[in-house]
Residue, then its C-alpha position, 0 to 999 in steps of 0.5 A: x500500500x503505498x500510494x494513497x489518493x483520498x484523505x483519511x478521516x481523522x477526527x477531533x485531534x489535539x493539534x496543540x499536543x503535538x510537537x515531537x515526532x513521537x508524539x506524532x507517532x503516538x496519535x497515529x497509532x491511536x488513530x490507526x485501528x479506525x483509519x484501517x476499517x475505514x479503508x476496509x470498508x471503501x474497498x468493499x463497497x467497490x468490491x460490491x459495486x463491481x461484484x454487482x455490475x458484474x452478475x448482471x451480464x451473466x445469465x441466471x445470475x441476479x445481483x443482490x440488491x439487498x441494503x442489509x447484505x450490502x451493509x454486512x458486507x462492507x461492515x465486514x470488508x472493514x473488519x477484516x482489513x483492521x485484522x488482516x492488515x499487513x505490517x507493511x501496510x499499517x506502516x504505510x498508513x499509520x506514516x499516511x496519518x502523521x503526513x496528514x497531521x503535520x499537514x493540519x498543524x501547518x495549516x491550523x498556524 
């Protein structure tokens, strides 16, 4: 995972703690476990997308369009990823949150 092209949803986060590099660290692992189920759930939602765009050019096959299923789905998209992550993976991410938040406390003053 190494390149990222969406923002991730960080939250309320005390920028005015935040002044060493450990400290940035810190709340990126605090961050973390959410930011990987965020990330889980947006690849399953395209996963389902897809999944159902693709049933619907076979045929006898018919596409759920069940929101209960699609809901489950993603919520355990989003899960599994927090899970299954990589270490390579939760480093990229978590190194993805500390840009972000040098990024907000250079904007924030």
């Amino acid at each position: 995972m190494s390149t990222f092209n969406f923002s991730i949803p960080l939250g309320s986060v005390d920028l005015d703690k935040l002044e060493t590099d450990a400290d940035y660290r810190r709340e990126a692992q605090r961050l973390l476990p959410d930011a990987l189920t965020r990330i889980g759930e947006k690849t399953a939602e395209v996963a389902w997308t897809e999944l159902q765009k693709s049933f619907r050019g076979i045929p006898g096959f018919k596409g759920n369009s069940s929101s209960s299923d699609k809901s489950r789905f993603i919520r355990e998209g989003g899960q599994n990823h927090r899970r299954n992550a990589s270490a390579q993976d939760r480093r990229s991410i978590e190194d993805h949150i500390i840009q972000q938040l040098k990024e907000m406390k250079r904007k924030a003053g």
